[in-house]
SEKOL-285554 format. One record per residue (C-alpha): x, y, z; residue in three letters. Coordinates in nm, 2 decimals, m for minus. Layout:
[site [X; Y; Z]; 'ALA']
...
# end
This chain:
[site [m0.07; 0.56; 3.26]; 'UNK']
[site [0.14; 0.43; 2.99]; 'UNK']
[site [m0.05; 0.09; 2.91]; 'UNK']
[site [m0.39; 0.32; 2.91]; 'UNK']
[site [m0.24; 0.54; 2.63]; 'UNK']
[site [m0.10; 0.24; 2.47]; 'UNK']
[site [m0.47; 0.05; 2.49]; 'UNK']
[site [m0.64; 0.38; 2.34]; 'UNK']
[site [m0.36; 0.44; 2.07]; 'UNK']
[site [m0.42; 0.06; 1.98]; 'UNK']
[site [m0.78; 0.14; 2.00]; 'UNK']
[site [m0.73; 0.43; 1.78]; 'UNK']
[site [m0.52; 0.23; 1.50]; 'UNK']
[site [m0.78; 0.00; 1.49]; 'UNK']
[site [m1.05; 0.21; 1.43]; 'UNK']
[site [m0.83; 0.41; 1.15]; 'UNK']
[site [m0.73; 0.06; 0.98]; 'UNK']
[site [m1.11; 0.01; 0.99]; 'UNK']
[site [m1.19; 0.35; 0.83]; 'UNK']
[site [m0.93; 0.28; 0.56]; 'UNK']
[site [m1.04; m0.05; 0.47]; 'UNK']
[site [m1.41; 0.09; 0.44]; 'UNK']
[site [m1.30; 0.34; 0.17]; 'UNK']
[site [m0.99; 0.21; 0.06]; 'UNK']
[site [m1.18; 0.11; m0.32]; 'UNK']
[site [m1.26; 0.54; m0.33]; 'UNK']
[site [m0.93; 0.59; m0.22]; 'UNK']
[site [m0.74; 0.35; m0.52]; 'UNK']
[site [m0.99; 0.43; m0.79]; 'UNK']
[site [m0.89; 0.86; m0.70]; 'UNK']
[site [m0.57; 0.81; m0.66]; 'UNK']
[site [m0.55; 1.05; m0.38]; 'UNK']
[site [m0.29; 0.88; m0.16]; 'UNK']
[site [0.01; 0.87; m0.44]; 'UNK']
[site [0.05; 1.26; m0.38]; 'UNK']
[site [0.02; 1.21; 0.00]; 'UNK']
[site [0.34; 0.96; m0.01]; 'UNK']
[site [0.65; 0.97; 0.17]; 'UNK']
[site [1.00; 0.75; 0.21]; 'UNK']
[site [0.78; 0.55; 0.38]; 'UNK']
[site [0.46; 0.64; 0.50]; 'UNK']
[site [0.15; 0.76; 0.34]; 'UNK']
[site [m0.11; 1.06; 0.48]; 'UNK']
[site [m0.46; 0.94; 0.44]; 'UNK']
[site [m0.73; 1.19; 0.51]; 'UNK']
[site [m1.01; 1.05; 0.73]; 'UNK']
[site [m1.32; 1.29; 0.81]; 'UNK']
[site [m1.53; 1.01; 0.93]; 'UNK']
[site [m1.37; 0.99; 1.26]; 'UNK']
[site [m1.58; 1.23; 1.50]; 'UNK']
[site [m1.36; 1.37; 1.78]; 'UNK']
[site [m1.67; 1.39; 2.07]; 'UNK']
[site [m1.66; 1.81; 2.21]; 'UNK']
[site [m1.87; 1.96; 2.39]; 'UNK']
[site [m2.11; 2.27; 2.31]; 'UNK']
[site [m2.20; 2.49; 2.56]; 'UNK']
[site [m2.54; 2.72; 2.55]; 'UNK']
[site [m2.63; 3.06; 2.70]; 'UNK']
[site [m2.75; 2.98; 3.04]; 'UNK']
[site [m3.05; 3.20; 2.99]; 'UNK']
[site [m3.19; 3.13; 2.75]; 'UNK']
[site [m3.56; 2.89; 2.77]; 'UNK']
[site [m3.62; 2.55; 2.53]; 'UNK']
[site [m3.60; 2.18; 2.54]; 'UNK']
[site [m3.41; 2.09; 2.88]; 'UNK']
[site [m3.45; 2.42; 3.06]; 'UNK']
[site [m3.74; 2.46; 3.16]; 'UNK']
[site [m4.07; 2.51; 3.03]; 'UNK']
[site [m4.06; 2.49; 2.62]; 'UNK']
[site [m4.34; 2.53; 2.36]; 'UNK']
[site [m4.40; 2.30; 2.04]; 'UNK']
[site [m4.16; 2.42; 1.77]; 'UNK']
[site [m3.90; 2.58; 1.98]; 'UNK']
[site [m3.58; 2.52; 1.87]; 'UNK']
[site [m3.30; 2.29; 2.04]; 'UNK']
[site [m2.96; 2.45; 2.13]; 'UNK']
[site [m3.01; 2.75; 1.98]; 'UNK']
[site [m3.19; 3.02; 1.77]; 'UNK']
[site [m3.40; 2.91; 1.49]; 'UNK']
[site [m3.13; 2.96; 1.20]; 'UNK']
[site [m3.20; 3.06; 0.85]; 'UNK']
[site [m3.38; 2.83; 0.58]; 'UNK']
[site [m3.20; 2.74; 0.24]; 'UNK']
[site [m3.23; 3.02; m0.03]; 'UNK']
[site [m3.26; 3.31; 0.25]; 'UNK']
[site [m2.91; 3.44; 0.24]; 'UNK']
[site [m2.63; 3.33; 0.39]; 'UNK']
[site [m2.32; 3.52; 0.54]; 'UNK']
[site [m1.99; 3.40; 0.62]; 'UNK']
[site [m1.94; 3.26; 0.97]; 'UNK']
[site [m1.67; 3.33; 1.23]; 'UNK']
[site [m1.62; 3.03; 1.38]; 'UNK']
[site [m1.38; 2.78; 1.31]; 'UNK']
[site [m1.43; 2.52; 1.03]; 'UNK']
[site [m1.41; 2.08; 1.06]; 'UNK']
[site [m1.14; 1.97; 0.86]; 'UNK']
[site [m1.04; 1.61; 0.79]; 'UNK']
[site [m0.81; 1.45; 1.01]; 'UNK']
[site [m0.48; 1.28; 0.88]; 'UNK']
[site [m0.33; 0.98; 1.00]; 'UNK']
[site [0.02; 0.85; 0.88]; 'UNK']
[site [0.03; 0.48; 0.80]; 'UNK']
[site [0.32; 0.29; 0.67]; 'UNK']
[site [0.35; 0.14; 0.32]; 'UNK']
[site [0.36; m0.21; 0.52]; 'UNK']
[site [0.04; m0.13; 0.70]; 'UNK']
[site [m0.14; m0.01; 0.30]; 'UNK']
[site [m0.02; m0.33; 0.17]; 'UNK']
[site [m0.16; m0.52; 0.45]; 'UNK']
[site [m0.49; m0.38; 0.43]; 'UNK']
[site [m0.47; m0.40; 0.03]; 'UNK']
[site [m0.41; m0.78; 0.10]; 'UNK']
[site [m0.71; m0.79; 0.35]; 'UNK']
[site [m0.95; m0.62; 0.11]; 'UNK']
[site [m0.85; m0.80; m0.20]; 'UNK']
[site [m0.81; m1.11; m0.05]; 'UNK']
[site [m0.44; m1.13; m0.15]; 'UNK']
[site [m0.22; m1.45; m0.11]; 'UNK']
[site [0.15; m1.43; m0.02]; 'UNK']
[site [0.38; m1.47; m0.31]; 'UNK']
[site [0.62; m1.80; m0.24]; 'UNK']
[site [0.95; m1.64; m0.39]; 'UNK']
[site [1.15; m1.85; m0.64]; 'UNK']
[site [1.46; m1.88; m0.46]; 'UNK']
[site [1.68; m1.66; m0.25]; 'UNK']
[site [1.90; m1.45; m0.31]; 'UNK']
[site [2.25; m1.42; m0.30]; 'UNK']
[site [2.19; m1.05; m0.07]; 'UNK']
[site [2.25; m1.14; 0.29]; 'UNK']
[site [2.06; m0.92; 0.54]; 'UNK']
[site [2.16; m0.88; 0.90]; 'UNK']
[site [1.89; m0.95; 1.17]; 'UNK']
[site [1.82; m0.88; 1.50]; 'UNK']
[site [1.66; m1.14; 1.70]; 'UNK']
[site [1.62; m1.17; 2.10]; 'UNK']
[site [1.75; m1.44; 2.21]; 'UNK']
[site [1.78; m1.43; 2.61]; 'UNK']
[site [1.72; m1.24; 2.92]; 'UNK']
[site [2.02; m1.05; 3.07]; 'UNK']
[site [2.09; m0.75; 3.40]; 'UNK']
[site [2.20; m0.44; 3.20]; 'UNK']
[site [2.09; m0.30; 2.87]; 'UNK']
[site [1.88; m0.01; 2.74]; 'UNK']
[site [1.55; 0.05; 2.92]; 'UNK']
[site [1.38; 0.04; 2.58]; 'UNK']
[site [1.45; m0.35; 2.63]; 'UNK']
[site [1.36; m0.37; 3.01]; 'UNK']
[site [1.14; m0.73; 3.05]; 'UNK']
[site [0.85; m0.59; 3.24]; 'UNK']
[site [0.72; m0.95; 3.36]; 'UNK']
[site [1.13; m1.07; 3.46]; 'UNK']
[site [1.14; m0.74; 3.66]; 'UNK']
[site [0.83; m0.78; 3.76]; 'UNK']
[site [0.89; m1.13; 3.92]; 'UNK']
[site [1.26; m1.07; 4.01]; 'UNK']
[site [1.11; m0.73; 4.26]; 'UNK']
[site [0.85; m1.02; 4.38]; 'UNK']
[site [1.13; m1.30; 4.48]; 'UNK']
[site [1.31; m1.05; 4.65]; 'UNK']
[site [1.02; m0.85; 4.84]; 'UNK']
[site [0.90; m1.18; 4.96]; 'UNK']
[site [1.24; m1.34; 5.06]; 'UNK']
[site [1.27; m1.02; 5.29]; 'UNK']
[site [0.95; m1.05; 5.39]; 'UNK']
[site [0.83; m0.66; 5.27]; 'UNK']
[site [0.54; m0.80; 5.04]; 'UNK']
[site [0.21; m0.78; 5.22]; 'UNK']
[site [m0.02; m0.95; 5.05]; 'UNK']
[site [m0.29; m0.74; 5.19]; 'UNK']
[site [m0.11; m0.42; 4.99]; 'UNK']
[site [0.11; m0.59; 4.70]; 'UNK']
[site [0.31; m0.30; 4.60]; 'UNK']
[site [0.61; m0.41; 4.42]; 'UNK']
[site [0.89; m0.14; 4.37]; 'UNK']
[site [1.15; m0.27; 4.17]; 'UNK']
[site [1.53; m0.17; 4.24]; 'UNK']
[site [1.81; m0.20; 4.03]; 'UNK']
[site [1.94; m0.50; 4.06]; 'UNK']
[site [1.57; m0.63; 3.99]; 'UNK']
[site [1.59; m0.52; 3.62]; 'UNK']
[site [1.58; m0.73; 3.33]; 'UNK']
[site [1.64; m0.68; 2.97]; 'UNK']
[site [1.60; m0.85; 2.65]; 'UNK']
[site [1.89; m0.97; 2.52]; 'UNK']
[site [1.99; m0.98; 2.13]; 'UNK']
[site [2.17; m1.15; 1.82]; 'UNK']
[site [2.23; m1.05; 1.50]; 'UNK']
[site [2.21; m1.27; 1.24]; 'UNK']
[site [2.30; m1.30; 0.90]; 'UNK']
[site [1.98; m1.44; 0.66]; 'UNK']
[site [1.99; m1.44; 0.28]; 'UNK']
[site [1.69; m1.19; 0.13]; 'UNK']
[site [1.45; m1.27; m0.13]; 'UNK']
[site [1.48; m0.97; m0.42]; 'UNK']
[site [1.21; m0.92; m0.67]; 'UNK']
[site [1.20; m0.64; m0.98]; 'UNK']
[site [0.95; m0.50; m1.14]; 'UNK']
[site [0.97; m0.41; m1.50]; 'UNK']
[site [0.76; m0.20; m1.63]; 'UNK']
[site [0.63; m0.13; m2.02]; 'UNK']
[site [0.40; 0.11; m2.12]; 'UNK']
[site [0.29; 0.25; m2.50]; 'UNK']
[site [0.36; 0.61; m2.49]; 'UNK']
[site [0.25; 0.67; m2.82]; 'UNK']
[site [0.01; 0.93; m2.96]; 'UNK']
[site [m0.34; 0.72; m2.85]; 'UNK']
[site [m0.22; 0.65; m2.50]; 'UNK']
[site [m0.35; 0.98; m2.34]; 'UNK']
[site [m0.32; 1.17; m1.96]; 'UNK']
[site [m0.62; 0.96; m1.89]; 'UNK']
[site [m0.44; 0.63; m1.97]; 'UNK']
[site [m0.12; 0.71; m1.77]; 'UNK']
[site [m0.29; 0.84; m1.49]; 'UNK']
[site [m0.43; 0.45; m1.45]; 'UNK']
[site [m0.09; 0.30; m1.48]; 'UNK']
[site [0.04; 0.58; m1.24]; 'UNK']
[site [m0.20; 0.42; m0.99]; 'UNK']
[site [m0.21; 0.10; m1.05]; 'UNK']
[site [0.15; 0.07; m1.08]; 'UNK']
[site [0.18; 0.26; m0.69]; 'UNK']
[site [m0.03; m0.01; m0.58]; 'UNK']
[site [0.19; m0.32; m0.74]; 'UNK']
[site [0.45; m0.17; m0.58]; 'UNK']
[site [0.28; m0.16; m0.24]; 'UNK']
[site [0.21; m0.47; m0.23]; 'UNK']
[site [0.48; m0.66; m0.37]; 'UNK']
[site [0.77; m0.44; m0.14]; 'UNK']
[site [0.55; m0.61; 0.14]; 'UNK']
[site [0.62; m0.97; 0.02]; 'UNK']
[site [1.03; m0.90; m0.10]; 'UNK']
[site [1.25; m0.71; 0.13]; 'UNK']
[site [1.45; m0.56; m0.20]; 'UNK']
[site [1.25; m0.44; m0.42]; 'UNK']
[site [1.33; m0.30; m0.75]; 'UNK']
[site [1.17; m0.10; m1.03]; 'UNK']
[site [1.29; m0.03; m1.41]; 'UNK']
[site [1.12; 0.16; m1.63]; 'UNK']
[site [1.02; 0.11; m2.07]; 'UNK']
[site [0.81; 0.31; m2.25]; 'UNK']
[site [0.77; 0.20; m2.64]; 'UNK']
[site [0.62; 0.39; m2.93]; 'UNK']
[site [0.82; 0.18; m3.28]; 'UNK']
[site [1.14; 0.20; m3.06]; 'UNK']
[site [1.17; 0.09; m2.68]; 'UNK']
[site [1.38; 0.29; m2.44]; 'UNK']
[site [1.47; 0.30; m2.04]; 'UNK']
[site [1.38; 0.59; m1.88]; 'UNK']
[site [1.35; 0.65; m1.51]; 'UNK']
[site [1.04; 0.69; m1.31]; 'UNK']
[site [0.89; 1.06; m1.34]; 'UNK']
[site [0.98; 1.05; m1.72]; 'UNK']
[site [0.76; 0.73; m1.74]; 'UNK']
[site [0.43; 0.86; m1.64]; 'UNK']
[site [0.45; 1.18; m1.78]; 'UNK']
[site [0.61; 1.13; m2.15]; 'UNK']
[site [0.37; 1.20; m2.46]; 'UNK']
[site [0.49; 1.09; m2.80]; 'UNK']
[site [0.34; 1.04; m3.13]; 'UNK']
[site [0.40; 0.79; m3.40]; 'UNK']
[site [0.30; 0.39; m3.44]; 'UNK']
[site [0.33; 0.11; m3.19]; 'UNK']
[site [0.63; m0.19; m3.18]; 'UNK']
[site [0.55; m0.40; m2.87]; 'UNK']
[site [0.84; m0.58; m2.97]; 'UNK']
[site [1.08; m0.33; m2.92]; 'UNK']
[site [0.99; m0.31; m2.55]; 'UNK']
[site [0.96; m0.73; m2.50]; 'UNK']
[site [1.35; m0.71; m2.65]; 'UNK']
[site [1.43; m0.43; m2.41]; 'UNK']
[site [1.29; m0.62; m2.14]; 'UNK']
[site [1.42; m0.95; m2.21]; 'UNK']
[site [1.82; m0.78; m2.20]; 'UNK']
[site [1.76; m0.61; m1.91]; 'UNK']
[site [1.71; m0.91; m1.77]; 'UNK']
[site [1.97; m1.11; m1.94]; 'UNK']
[site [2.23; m0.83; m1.81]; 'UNK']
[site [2.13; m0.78; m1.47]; 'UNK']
[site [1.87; m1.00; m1.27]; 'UNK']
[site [1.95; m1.43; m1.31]; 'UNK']
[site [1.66; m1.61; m1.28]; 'UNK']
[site [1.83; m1.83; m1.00]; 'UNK']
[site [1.81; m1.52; m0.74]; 'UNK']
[site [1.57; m1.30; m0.86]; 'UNK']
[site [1.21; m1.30; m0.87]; 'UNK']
[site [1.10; m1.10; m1.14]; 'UNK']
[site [0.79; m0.91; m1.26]; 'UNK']
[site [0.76; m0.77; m1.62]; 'UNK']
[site [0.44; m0.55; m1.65]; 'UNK']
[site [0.30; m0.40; m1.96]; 'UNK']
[site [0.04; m0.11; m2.02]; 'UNK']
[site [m0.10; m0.04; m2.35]; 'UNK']
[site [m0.39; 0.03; m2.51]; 'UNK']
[site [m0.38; m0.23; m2.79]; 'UNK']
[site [m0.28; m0.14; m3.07]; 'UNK']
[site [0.04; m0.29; m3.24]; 'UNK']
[site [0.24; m0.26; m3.62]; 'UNK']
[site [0.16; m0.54; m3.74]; 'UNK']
[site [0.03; m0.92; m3.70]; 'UNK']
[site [0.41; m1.01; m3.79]; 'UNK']
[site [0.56; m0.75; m3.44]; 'UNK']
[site [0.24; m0.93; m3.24]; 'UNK']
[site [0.38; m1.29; m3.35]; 'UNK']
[site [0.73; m1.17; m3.30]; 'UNK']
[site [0.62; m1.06; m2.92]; 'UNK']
[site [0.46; m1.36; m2.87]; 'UNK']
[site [0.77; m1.56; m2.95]; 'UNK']
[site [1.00; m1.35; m2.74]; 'UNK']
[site [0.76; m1.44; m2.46]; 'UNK']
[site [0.78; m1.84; m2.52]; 'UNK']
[site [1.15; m1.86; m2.62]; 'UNK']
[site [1.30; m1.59; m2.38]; 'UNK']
[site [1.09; m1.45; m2.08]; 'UNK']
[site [0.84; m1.67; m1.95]; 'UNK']
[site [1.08; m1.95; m1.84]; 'UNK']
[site [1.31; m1.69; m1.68]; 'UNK']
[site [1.00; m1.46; m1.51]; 'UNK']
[site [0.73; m1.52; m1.17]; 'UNK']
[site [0.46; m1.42; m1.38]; 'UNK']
[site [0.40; m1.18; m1.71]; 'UNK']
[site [0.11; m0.91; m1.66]; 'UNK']
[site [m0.08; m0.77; m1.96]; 'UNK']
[site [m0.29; m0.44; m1.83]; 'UNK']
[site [m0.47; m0.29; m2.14]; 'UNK']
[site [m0.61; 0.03; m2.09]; 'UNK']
[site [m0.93; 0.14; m2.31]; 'UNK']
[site [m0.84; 0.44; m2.54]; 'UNK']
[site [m1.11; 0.59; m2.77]; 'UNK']
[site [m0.82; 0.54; m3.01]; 'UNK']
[site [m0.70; 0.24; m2.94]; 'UNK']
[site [m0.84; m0.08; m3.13]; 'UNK']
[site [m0.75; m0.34; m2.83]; 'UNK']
[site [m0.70; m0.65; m3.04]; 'UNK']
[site [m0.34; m0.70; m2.85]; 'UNK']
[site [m0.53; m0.87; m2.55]; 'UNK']
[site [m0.73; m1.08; m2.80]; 'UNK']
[site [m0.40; m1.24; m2.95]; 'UNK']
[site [m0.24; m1.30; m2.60]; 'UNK']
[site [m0.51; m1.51; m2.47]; 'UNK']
[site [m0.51; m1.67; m2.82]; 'UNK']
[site [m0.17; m1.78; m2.77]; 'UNK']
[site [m0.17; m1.81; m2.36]; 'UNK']
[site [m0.48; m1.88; m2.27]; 'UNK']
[site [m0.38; m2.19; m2.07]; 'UNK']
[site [m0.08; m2.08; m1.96]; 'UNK']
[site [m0.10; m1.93; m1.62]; 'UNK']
[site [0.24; m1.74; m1.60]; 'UNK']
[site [0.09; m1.49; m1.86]; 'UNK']
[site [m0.23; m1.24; m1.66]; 'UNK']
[site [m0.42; m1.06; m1.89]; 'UNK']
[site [m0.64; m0.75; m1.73]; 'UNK']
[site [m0.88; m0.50; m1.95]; 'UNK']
[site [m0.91; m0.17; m1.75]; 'UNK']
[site [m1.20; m0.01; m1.87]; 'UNK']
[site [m1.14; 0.32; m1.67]; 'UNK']
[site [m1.01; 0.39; m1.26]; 'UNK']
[site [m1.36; 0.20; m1.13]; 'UNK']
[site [m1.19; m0.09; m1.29]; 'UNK']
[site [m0.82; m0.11; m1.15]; 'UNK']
[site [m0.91; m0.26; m0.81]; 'UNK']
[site [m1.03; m0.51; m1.03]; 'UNK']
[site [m0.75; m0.53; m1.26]; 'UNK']
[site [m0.51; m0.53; m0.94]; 'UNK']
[site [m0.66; m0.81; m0.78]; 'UNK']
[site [m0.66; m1.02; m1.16]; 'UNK']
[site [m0.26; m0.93; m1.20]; 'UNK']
[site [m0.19; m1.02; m0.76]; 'UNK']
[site [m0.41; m1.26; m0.69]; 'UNK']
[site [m0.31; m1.61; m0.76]; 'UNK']
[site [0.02; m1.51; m0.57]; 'UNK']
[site [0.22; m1.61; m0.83]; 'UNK']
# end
């Protein structure tokens, strides 16, 4: 009874990963899973999946099926009321989507699938050691979590047949105790790979709701995907207007200011976090920008830009550039960064036009697997 509910749940999962993979472009573009997010799973309303029920009619009454029916009679049921003829609220109880939980692991993997995603081949590892479990060996006691189904299996077999109980004709095979098997274990000690994330965004006063609300989303899906590839992950927060400051997370996507733009002022930020608290040697490391485009100057833009060739790029995995169209914003800040980096691949430039556009921009920033 067990394997059948295992076959059907596996069944089940697959049909769900199916679903989610089928809409999973609606679901990123709406951002409707970031509310839905735990520690680590994620609730994902599906109301395609149709759970088969039965209807039952009034035995008396005539149609289709039961006896003699004329043309135009109607099937299971009494001919209801047209559109635009009233209509009254019902008593009966309503279909509502159903939700499946799905781990952050299982998203990412799908994300991967969809997008066509390469594993990221970490820099180095890090100095972090992380302790393992592996199975190693087959022993007679231990938790029946672990029980060996085929050792038992085999060892109830040998002994049936060395006492001459198995008929062949009947093969039951009742295990005793001394037939169990377990799994036995190890732990082991393995370094981790660690990656950060860094990101930058332009709070000031042209970077709108609309704006955040696409790095909100974006950036839950970065982070999705890249805690799949490290097993410590990391995030630090910048936002910029002329001055660059840390903040933490909730005060990241939902701070408004006003005044003129210094990219610089987050590129410096940046570049001392990262002088102060992630080497190169053992971490991989992410920096992500959001802005709409607008800068000071040509001299801050040139001073970025050198900050980039003298003091992140040869320390950093890759540098990502998302600009985000504002009706405000004049978006010549892309334009100079593929001037100066168009050939270099460490630096991934992405326009987002609106939400339509960050599976695209996603699958620009992740998908060279750098």
């Amino acid at each position: 009874m067990s394997l059948k509910i295992d076959q059907d749940h596996s069944r089940f999962r697959a049909i769900v990963r199916g679903k989610i993979r089928q809409n999973l472009r609606k679901y990123i573009s709406q951002g409707e899973l970031i509310g839905r997010k735990g520690k680590d799973l994620v609730s994902i309303p599906i109301p395609q999946i149709d759970i088969p029920r039965f209807r039952f009619g009034d035995k008396q009454q005539g149609g289709a099926g039961q006896g003699d029916g004329d043309p135009g009679d109607p099937i299971g049921g009494e001919q209801g009321e047209g559109e635009g003829e009233g209509k009254q609220a019902g008593q009966g109880a309503g279909e509502h989507s159903l939700e499946v939980d799905v781990t952050l692991d299982e998203l990412a993997a799908i994300l991967g699938e969809e997008l066509e995603l390469p594993d990221i081949q970490d820099k180095g590892k890090s100095k972090i050691i992380n302790a393992k479990d592996r199975y190693t060996g087959i022993r007679r006691v231990g938790p029946e979590s672990l029980r060996h189904f085929r050792r038992t299996y085999r060892e109830a077999l040998k002994r049936q047949i060395s006492m001459g109980s198995y008929a062949p004709e009947k093969p039951i095979i009742v295990p005793i105790p001394d037939d169990k098997r377990y799994r036995s274990w190890k732990t082991e000690a393995e370094p981790v790979a660690n990656a950060v994330i860094i990101y930058m965004m332009d709070v000031s006063g042209s970077m709108g709701d609309e704006q955040k609300e696409i790095v909100r989303i974006e950036s839950f899906w970065i982070d999705t995907w890249l805690s799949k590839q490290y097993k410590g992950l990391e995030s630090r927060y910048i936002i910029h207007d002329a001055v660059a400051r840390e903040v933490d997370r909730e005060t990241f996507f939902h701070t408004r200011e006003s005044g003129g733009t210094m990219i610089s002022s987050a590129y410096k930020l940046c570049s001392q976090i990262i002088d102060d608290h992630y080497p190169s040697d053992e971490w991989n490391i992410y920096p992500f920008h959001f802005s709409d485009g607008d800068n000071w100057s040509m001299d801050d833009t040139l001073a970025c830009v050198d900050i980039l060739k003298q003091k992140m790029l040869p320390r950093v995995n890759m540098f990502a550039y998302g600009q985000v169209e504002s009706p405000y914003g004049s978006g010549q800040f892309i334009k100079d960064l593929r001037e100066h980096f168009g050939k270099d691949e460490r630096v991934v430039t992405s326009e987002i036009r609106d939400k339509d556009a960050i599976v695209g921009s996603i699958k620009e920033f992740l998908g060279k697997g750098a």
